[in-house]
C-alpha positions in Angstrom: 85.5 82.4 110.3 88.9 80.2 110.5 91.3 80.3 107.7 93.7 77.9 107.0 97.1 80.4 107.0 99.5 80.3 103.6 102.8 77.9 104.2 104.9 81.1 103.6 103.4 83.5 106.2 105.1 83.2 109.2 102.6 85.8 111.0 99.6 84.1 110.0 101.0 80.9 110.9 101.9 81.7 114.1 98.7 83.4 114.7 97.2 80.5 113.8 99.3 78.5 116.3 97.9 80.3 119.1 94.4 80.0 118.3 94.3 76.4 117.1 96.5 74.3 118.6 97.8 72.7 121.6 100.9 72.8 122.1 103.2 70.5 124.6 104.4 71.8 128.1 103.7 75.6 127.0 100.6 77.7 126.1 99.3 80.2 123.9 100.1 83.2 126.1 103.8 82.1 126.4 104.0 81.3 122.9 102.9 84.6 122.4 105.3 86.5 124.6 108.0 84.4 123.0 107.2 85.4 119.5 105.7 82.0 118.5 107.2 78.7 117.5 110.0 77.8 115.7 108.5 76.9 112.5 110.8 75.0 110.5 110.8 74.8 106.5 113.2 72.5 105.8 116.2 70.1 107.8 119.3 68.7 106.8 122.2 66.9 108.5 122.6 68.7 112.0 120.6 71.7 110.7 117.3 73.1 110.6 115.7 76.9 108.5 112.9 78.2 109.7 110.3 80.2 107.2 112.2 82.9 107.5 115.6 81.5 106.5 117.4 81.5 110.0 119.5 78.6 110.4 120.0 76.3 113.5 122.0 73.5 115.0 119.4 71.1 116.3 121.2 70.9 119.9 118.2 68.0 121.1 117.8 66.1 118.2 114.1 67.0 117.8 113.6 65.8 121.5 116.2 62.8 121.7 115.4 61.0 118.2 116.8 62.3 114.7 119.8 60.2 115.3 121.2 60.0 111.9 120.3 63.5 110.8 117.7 65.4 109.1 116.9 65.1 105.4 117.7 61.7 104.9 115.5 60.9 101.6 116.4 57.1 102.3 114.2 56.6 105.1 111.4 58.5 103.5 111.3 56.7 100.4 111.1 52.9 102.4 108.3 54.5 104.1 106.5 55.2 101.0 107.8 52.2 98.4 106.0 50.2 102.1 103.1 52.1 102.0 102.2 52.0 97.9 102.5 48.0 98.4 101.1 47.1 101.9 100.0 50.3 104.1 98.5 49.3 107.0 98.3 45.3 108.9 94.7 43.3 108.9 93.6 41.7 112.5 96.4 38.9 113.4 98.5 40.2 109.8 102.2 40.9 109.9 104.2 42.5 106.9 107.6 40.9 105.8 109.4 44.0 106.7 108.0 44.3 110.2 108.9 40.5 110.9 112.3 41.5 109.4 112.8 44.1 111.8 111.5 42.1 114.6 114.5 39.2 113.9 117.1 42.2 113.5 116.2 43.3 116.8 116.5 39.8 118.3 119.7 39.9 116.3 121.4 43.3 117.9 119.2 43.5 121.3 121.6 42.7 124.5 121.6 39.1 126.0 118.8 36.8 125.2 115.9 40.1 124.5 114.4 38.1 121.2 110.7 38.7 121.3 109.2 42.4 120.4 105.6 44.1 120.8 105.6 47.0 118.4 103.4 50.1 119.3 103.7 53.6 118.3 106.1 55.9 121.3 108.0 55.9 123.5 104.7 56.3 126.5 102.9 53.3 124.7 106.0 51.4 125.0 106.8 51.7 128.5 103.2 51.1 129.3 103.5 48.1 127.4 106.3 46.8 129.4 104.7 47.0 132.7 101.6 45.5 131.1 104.1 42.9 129.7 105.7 42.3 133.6 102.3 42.1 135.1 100.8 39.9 133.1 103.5 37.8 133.3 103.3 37.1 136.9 99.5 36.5 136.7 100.7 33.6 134.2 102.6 32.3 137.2 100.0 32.2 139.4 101.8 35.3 141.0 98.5 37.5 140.7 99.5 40.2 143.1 102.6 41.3 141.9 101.2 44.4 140.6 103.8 47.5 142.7 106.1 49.2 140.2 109.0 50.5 141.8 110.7 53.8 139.8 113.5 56.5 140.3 112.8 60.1 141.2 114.9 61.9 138.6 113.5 59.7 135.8 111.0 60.3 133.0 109.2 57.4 131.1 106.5 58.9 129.5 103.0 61.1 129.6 100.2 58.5 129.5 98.3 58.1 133.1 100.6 54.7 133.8 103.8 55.9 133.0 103.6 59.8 133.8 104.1 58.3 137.4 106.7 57.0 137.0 109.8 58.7 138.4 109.9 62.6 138.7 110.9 64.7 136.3 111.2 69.0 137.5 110.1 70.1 134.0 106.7 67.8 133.5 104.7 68.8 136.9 101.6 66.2 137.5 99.1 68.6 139.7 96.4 68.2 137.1 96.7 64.4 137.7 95.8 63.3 141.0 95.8 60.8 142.4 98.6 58.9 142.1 98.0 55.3 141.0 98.9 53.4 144.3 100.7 50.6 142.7 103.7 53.2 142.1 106.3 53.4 144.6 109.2 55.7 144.6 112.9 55.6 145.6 116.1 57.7 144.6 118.5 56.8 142.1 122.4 57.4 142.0 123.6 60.9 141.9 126.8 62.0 143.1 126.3 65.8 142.8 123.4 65.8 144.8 123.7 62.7 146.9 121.4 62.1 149.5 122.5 58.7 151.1 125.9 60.5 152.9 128.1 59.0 150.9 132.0 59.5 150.3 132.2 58.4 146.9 129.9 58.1 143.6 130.6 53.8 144.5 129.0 54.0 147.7 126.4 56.7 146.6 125.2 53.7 143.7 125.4 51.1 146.5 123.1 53.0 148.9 120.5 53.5 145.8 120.5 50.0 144.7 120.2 48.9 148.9 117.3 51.6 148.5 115.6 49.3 146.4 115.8 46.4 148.2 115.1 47.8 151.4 111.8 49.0 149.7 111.1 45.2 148.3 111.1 44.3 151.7 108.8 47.0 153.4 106.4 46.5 150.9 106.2 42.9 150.4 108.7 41.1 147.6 104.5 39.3 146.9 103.5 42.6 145.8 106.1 43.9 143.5 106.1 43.5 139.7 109.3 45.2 138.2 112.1 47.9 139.0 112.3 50.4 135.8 114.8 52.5 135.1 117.0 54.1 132.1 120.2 52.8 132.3 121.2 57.0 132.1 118.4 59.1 132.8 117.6 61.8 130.9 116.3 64.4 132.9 118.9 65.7 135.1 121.3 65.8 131.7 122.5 62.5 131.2 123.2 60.8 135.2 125.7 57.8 134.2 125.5 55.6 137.5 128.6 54.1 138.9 129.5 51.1 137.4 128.2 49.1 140.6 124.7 50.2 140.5 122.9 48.4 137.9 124.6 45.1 138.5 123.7 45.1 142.0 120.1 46.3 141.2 120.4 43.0 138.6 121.1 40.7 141.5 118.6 42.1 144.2 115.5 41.7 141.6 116.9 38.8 140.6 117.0 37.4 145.0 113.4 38.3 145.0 111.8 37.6 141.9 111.2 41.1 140.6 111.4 41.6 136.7 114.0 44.6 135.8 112.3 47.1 133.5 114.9 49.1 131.0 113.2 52.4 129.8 116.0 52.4 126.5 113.5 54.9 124.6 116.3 57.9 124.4 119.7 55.6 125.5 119.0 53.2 122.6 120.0 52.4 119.0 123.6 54.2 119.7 123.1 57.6 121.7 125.5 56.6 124.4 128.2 55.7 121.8 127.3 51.6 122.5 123.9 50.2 120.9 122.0 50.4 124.2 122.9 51.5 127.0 122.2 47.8 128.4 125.9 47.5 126.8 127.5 50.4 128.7 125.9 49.2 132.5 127.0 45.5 131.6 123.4 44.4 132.8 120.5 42.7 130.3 117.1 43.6 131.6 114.3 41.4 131.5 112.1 43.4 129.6 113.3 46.6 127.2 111.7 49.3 126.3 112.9 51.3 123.1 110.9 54.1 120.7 112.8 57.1 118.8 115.9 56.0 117.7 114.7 52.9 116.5 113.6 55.3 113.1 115.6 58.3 114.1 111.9 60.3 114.7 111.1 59.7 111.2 107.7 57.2 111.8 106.2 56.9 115.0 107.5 53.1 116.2 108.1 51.9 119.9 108.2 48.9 121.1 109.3 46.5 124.4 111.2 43.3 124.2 111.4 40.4 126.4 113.8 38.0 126.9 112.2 34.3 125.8 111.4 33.7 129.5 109.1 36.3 129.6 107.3 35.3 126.2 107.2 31.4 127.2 104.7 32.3 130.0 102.0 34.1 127.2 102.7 30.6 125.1 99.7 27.9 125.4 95.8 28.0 124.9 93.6 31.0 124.8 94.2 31.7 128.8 97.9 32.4 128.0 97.9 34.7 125.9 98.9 38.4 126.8 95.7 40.9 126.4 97.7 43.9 125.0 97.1 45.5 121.8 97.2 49.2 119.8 95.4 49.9 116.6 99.0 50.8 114.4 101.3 48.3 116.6 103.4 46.7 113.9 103.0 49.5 111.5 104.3 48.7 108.6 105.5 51.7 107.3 106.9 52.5 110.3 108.9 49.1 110.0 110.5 50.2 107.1 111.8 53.1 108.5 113.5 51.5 111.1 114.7 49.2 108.8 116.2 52.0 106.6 117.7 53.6 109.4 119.1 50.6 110.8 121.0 50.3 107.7 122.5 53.8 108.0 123.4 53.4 111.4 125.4 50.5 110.6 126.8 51.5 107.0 128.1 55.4 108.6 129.2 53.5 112.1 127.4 56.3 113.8 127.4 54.3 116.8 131.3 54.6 116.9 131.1 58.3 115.7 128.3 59.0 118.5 131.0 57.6 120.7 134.2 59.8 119.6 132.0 62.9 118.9 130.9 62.2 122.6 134.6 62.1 124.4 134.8 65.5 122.4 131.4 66.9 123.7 133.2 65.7 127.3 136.6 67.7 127.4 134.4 71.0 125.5 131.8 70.6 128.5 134.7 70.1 130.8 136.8 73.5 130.1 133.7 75.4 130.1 133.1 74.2 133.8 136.6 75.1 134.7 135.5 79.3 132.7 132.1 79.4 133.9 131.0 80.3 137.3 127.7 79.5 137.0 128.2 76.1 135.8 128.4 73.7 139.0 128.3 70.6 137.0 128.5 68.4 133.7 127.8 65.1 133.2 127.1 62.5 130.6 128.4 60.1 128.1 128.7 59.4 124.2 125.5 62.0 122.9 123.5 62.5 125.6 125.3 65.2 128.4 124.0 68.3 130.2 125.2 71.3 132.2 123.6 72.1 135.6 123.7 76.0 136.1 123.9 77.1 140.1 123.8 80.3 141.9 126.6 78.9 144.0 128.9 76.2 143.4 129.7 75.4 146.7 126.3 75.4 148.3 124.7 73.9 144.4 121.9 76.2 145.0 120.1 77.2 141.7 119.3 80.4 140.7 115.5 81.9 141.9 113.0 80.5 138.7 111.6 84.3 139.3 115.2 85.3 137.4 114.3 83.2 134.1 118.0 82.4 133.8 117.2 79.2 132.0 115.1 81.8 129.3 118.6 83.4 129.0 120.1 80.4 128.4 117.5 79.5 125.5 117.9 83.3 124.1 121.3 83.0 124.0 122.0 79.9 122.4 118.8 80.7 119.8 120.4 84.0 118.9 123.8 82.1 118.3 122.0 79.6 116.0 121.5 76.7 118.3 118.3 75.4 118.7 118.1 74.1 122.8 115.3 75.1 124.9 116.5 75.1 128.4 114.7 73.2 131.0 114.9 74.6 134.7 118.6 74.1 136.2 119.5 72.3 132.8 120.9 72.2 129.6 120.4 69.2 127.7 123.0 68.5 124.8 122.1 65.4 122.3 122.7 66.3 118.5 122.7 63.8 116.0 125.0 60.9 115.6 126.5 62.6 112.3 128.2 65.4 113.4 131.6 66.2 112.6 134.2 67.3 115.0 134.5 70.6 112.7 130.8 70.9 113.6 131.1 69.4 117.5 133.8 72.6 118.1 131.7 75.0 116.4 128.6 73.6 118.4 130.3 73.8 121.7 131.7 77.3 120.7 128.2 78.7 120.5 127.5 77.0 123.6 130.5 78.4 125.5 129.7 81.8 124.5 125.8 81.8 125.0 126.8 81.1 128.7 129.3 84.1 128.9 126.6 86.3 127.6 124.2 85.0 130.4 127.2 85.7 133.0 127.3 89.3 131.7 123.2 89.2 132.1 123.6 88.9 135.4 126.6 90.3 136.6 129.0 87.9 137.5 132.5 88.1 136.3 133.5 84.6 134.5 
């Protein structure tokens, strides 16, 4: 007979883990061999305790969202004053605080993006969006615009739409087949690894945006909906494009009548030291997609915003309008929360500090290239950077998976208090917007050490 485990017995809990639950990207036999999950009992600032009183930096942010820090009692007490007064909406409702939060966003969104569908993630929100693209072109009697053309190297979420989308090496798709056919796939702009022969990262971003068009034109400029993209991708640890790319992937959609899709779920709301990362690539999308930030991960909210073009064509009698909905879209709890942490974003200019803190986390990734054999590249901007580990720097060949090097990387960092869990090849590095330098040194301390005890794992002399 189950029973429900005591909140202060980390054995039964985590015994409990593995017979109850699910958990993402891992199962209960490598839980197991890994001593379980972290289970955290309380979170503040940069910092999280487990149960049993060990004390981490939270290296990820949670997974890309607790922007302004843990423990801020601010955000949960709009969340409840919203929900003792109005807790949920009624069919065709809206809450004053969710219409507030819609104008602020028209208010801080890039360009003319003033019109927002609320949903609940970051997956619901980029679904939304190429819901939102292809609908739009049926309302222009463009009915078989219905390719999506996305970026190997990208990730933009795990429902059957969007999992599609891109490539990412840590979220493998063999349960899935078949891929929808409407999904078509092209490279993005990556120096390190470029695979257009080119002689700079310039003409590396000018092939991958030529890429593009060139695949408009083979498959029909008729058939294709939208280009989406994250003005950095994630995956790869923060890929910043050359400043030509995104500009000339602007103009080519624009020469053929494809919407541009921004996948802003991790880059927005001040990770990349600028509000979106629509700001840093100087290019306003037609359609953005945001999620995460937009509470700092403390209510589930998501969401896609248009540009008024895109919302005049859903304007009109009942044929117009768009056919798109999710039980808690609008929530307004979840409003609040943004709201809140909105306010905390601006009052703390996090975005600024997120930006200084960043040009730090640049020169402390920098020297630890220049000490570390094993690291063949860093890359990045403002809070969102990663190291690539290699075998060999000059032949960038990774290390055998059979090796678990990227385990080492994780044990390493976990037994010098900083909560990362190394993907393949990659280090990720995104803590929250409030860190100190004091803190951003120590950070990177434990980081530069962790990877001197994996050098001495495996026998190479730093």
């Amino acid at each position: 007979m189950p029973q429900i485990p005591a909140a202060n017995d980390p054995k039964a809990l985590r015994q409990a883990v593995l017979e109850h639950m699910h958990m993402g990207m891992t199962n209960q036999t490598i839980l197991a061999e890994e001593g379980g999950p972290l289970l955290m009992e309380s979170a503040e600032g940069i910092y999280i305790t487990d149960v049993e009183g060990n004390r981490y930096i939270d290296g990820i942010s949670g997974m890309g969202f607790r922007n302004v820090g843990h423990g801020r009692e601010e955000i949960a007490k709009a969340i409840y004053d919203q929900l003792n007064s109005v807790s949920m909406n009624v069919y065709s409702g809206a809450t004053p605080k969710t219409i507030q939060l819609a104008a602020k966003l028209a208010e801080i969104a890039p360009g003319d993006l003033s019109r927002t569908f609320f949903c609940q993630g970051g997956s619901e929100a980029n679904e939304s969006a190429l819901k939102m693209a292809q609908a739009y072109h049926v309302r222009r009697g463009d009915a078989g615009r219905h390719k999506i053309i996305s970026r190997y190297g990208s990730y933009h979420g795990s429902t059957y739409g969007t999992m599609w989308l891109g490539g990412h090496p840590g979220f493998p798709r063999t349960d899935y087949q078949p891929k929808p056919s409407n999904v078509v796939t092209v490279g993005q702009p990556l120096y390190y690894h470029d695979t257009y022969g080119s002689n700079s990262p310039e003409q590396n971003g000018e092939r991958a945006a030529q890429e593009i068009e060139k695949t408009i034109l083979f498959e029909g400029p008729e058939s294709v909906s939208a280009v989406i993209g994250e003005p950095v991708s994630q995956p790869f640890g923060g890929v910043v494009p050359p400043a030509n790319y995104w500009p000339m992937v602007r103009e080519i959609c624009d020469k053929y009548g494809v919407l541009l899709i921004f996948d802003e779920v991790i880059t927005g709301f001040g990770r990349l030291g600028t509000w979106f990362g629509s700001d840093l690539v100087k290019v306003v999308p037609d359609i953005m997609a945001f999620a995460k930030g937009i509470t700092s991960g403390y209510f589930p909210v998501g969401g896609a915003i248009s540009t008024q073009k895109i919302a005049d064509a859903f304007a009109g009698g009942p044929e117009k309008v768009w056919s798109h909905m999710y039980t808690y879209s609008a929530h307004p709890g979840g409003a609040a929360a943004a709201f809140a942490n909105l306010e905390i974003i601006e009052r703390e200019n996090l975005v600024e500090n997120a930006r200084i803190r960043g040009e730090q986390l640049t020169d402390s990734l920098e020297e630890m290239k220049a000490k570390h054999p094993i690291i063949g590249d860093v890359r990045g901007v403002g809070l969102l950077q990663g190291i690539e580990f290699v075998k060999d720097r000059k032949t960038k060949e990774h290390f055998d998976p059979s090796l678990g090097v990227s385990k080492m990387v994780t044990d390493e960092l976990r037994k010098r208090g900083v909560w990362i869990r190394s993907s393949l090849f990659i280090l990720l590095i995104a803590p929250p917007f409030n860190i100190t330098a004091d803190e951003m040194d120590d950070f990177t301390t434990r980081i530069d050490e962790a990877f001197g005890a994996v050098e001495r794992r495996l026998g190479i002399a730093a």
